[in-house]
C-alpha positions as CSV (number, residue, x, y, z in Angstrom):
1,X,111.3,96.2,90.4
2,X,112.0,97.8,93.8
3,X,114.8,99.3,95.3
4,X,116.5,97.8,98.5
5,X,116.8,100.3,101.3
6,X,118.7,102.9,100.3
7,X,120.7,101.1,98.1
8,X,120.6,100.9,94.2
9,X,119.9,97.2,94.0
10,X,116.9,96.2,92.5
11,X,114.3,93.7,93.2
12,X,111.8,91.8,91.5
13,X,108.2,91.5,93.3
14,X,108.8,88.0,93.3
15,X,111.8,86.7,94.2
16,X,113.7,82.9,93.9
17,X,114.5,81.1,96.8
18,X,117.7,78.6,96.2
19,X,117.4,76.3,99.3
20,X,115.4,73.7,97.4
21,X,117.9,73.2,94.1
22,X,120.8,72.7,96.7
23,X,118.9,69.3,97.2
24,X,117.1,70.4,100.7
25,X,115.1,67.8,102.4
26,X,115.9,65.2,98.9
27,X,117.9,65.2,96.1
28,X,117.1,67.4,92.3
29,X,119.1,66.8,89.5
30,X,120.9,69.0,87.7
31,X,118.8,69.3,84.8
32,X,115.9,70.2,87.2
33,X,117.7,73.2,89.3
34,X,118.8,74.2,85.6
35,X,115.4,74.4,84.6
36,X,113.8,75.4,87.6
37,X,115.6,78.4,87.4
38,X,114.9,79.0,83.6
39,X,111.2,79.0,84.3
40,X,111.8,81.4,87.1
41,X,113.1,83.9,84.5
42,X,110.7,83.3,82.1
43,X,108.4,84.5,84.8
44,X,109.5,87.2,85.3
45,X,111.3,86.8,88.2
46,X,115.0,88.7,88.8
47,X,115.7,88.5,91.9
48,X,117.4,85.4,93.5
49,X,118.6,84.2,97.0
50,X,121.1,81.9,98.0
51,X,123.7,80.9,100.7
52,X,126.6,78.7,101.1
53,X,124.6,76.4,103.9
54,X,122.1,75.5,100.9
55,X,123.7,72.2,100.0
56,X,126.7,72.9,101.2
57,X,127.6,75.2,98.0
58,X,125.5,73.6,96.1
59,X,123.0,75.5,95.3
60,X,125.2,78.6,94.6
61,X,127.0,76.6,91.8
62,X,123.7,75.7,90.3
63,X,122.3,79.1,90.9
64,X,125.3,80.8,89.2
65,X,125.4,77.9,86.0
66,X,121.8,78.8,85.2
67,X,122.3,82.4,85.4
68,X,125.6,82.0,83.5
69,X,125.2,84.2,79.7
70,X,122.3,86.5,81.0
71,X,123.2,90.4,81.1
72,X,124.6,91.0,84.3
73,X,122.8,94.4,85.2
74,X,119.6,92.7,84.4
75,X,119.2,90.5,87.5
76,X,120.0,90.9,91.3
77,X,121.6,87.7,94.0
78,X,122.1,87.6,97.5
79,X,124.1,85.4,99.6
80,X,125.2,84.7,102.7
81,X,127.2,85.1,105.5
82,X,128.4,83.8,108.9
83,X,129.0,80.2,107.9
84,X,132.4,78.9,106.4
85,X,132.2,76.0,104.8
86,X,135.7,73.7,105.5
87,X,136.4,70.8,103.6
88,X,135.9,67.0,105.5
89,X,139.2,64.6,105.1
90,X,138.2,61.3,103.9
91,X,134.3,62.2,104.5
92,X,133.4,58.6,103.0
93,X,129.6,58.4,102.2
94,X,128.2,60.4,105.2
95,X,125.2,62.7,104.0
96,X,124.4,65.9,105.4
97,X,121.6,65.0,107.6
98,X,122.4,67.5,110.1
99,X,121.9,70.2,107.9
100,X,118.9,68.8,106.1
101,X,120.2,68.7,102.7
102,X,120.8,65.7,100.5
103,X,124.5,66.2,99.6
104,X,127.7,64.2,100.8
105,X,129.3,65.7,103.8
106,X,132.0,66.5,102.0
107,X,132.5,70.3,103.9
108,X,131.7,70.7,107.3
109,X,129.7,74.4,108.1
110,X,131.6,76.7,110.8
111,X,129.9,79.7,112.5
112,X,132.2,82.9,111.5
113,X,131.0,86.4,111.7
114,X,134.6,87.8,112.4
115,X,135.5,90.7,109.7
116,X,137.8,88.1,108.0
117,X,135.2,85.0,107.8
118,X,132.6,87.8,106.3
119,X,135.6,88.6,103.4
120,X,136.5,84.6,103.1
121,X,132.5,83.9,102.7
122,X,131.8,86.3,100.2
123,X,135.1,85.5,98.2
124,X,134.4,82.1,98.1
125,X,130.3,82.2,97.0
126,X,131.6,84.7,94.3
127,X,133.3,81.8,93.3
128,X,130.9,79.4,93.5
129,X,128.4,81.7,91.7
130,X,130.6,82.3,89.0
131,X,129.8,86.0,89.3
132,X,131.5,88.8,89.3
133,X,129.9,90.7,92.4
134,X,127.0,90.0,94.4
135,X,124.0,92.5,95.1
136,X,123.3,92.0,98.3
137,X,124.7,90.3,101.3
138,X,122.7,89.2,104.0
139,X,124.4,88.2,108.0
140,X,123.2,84.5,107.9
141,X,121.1,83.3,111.1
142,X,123.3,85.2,113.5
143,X,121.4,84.3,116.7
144,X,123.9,83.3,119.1
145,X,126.3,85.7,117.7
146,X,125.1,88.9,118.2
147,X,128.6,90.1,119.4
148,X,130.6,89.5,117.0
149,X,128.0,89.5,114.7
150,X,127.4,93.7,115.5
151,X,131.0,94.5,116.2
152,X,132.9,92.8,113.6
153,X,130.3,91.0,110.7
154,X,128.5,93.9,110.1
155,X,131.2,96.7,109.7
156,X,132.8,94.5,107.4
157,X,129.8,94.6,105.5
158,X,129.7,98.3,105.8
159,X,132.8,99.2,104.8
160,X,132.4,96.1,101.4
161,X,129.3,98.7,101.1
162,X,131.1,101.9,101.1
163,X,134.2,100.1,98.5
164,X,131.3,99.1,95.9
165,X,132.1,95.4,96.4
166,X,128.5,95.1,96.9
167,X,125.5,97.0,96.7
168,X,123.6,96.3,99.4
169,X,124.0,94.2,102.9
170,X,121.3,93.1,105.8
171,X,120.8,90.5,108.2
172,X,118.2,87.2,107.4
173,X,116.7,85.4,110.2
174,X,113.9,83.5,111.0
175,X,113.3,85.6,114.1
176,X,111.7,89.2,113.9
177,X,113.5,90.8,117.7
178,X,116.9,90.5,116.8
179,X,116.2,91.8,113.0
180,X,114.4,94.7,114.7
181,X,117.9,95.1,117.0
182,X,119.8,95.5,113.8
183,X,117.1,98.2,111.7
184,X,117.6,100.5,115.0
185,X,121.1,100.2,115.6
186,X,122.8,99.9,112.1
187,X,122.3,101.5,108.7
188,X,121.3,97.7,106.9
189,X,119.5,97.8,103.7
190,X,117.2,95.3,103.9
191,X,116.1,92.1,106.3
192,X,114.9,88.5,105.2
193,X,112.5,87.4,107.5
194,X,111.3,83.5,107.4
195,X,108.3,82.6,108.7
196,X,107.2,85.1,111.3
197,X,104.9,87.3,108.8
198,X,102.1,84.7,107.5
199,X,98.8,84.0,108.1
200,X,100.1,81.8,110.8
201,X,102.4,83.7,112.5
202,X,102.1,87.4,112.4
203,X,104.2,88.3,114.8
204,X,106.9,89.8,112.9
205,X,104.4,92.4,112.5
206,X,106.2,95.2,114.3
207,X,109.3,94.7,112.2
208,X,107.9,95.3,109.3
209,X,106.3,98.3,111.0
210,X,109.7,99.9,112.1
211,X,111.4,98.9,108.5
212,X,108.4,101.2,107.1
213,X,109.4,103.9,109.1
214,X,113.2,103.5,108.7
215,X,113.3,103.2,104.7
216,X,114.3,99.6,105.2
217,X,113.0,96.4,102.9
218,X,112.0,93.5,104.3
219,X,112.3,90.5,101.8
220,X,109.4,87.7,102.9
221,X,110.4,83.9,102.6
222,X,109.1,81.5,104.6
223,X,105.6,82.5,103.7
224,X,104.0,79.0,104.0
225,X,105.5,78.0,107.1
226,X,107.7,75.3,105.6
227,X,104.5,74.0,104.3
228,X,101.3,73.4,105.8
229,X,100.5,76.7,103.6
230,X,101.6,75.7,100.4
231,X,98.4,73.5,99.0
232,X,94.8,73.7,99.9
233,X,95.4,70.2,101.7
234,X,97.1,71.0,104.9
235,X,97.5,67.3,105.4
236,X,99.3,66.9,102.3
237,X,102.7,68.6,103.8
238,X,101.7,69.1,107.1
239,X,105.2,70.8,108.0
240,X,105.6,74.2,110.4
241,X,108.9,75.6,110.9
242,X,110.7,72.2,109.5
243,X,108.9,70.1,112.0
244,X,105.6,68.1,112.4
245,X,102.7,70.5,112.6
246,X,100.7,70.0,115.3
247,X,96.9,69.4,115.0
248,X,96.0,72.6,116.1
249,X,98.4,74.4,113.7
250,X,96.5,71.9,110.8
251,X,93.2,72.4,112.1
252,X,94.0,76.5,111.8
253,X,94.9,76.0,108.1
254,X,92.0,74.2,107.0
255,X,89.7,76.9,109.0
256,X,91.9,79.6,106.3
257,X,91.0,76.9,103.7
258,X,86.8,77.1,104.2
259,X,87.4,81.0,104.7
260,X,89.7,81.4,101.6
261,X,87.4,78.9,99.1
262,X,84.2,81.5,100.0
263,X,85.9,84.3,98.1
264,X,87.6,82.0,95.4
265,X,91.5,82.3,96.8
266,X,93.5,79.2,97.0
267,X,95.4,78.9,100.5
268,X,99.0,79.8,99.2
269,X,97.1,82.5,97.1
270,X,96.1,84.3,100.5
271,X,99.7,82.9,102.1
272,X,101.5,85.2,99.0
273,X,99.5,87.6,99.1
274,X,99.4,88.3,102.7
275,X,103.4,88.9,103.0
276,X,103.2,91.6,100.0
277,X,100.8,93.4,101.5
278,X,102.8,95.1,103.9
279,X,104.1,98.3,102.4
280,X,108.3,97.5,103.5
281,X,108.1,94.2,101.5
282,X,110.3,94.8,98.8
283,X,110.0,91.1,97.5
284,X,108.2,87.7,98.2
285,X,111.0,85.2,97.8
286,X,109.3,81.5,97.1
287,X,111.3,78.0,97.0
288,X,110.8,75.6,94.0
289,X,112.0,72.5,93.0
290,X,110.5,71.6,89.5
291,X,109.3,74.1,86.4
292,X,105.9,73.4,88.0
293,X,106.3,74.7,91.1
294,X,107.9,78.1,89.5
295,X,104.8,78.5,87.3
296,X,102.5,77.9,90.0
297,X,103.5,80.3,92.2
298,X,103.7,83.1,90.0
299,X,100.1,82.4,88.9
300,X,99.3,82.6,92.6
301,X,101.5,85.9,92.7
302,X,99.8,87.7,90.3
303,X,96.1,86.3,91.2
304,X,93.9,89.2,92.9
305,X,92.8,88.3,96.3
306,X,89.3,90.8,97.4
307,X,90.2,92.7,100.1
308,X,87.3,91.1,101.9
309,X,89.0,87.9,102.8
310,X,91.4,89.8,104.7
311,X,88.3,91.2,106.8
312,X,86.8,88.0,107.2
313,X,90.1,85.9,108.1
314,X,90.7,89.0,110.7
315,X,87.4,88.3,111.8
316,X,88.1,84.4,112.3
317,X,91.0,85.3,114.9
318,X,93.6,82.7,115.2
């Protein structure tokens, strides 16, 4: 376990990412998030991440029934912040397409990073969670708000902070610039970054850098790129960033695969293990939707990977 920032939250090396039991992409049952999240804990794993704009609530409801009964001070959850979630009048059968979960529309999301939509957000996952505090709070995807987001959002956060509402606050985004932005002008805790520290897409690089300096964790999800990462297939779910990856980001992969199968790694071994190399990740926060998928990647986790493959993969350029 690892302690966020300056904070006294704890960590696990591998953390659980909730996007996928709040049905994202297609639908899991109820018995599955339930279970998913059982095998997380059996594998160690006690650290767990959600957000209201996972399912629209859904996957903080699930989250908090499967952690419902376990000793409070033995585990550590994050939400989210900057989206309200309203309800929809007579919302019929729409779906959430928009958002890219497989739940009814019945809430439509609403950008808030005011002082008072921080408070709302944070009373109402508690709710949903079923919890009686949350660890950490993270500013949700506040690109367009960086404003409001800076002079209202994040004092609010502060000052929750300072009261021992909760233990630790940061900012999660799938862009490193504006993340760096908030490690030099504010005194967050830790940063989710998605996506822009893999063996892909490196270029979050000199965020981790300053966060290594500045005492600050860095929590890496997004580590396979939304998928072409995650198997030693490329083809198989050739996804970057939630869209179509092109031929030249598949023919990169499978270049990593020849390079990775030479010193006995598995692809989303080297993907893993790439992100917790970096001395400010606190925690490697993975997405599953079945038992399966839990076990797998902590097997991958805890796998050695030969510090030659880095060298050689270097070597290889992009």
């Amino acid at each position: 376990m690892t302690v966020l920032g300056g904070s006294g939250v704890r960590v696990s090396a591998l953390g659980f990412g909730g996007a996928v039991i709040g049905n994202l992409y297609r639908e899991v049952s109820e018995a599955a998030a339930a279970e998913t999240v059982a095998a997380a804990w059996d594998a160690g794993v006690r650290y767990f991440d959600t957000a209201p704009h996972y399912g629209l609530g859904l996957a903080e409801r699930r989250l908090g029934a499967a952690l419902a009964g376990r000793a409070r001070n033995e585990f550590s959850v994050s939400t989210k912040v900057g989206r309200i979630l309203e309800p929809v009048p007579n919302p019929g059968r729409t779906r959430d397409v928009a958002g890219g979960f497989a739940v009814p529309a019945d809430f439509a999301r609403r950008w808030d990073f005011s002082a008072h939509g921080v408070r709302r957000s944070l009373e109402s996952s508690v709710d949903r969670l079923g919890l009686d505090h949350v660890d950490l709070v993270l500013l949700h995807d506040p690109d367009e708000h960086w404003a409001q987001a800076i002079a209202e959002a994040y004092p609010a956060l502060h000052e929750l902070r300072s009261q021992g509402v909760v233990g630790a606050i940061g900012v999660g985004m799938n862009q490193w610039q504006m993340l760096r932005r908030f490690v030099t002008d504010t005194d967050v805790d830790a940063v989710m970054l998605a996506g822009r520290y893999t063996l892909l897409d490196s270029s979050g690089e000199p965020l981790l850098d300053e966060c290594a300096r500045r005492g600050v964790s860095v929590l890496a999800a997004g580590v396979f790129n939304g998928g072409v990462l995650a198997t030693d297939d490329p083809t198989a779910h050739a996804v970057y960033d939630y869209l179509p990856a092109s031929p030249q980001v598949v023919g990169r992969a499978r270049r990593m695969v020849e390079i990775c199968r030479r010193h006995g790694v598995a692809l989303p071994q080297a993907a893993i293990a790439h992100a917790a190399r970096h001395p400010a990740v606190a925690s490697v926060v993975l997405g599953a939707r079945s038992p399966e998928e839990v076990r797998r990647n902590a097997e991958l986790f805890r796998a050695p990977v030969p510090e030659e493959l880095w060298e050689e993969l270097a070597a290889a350029g992009p």
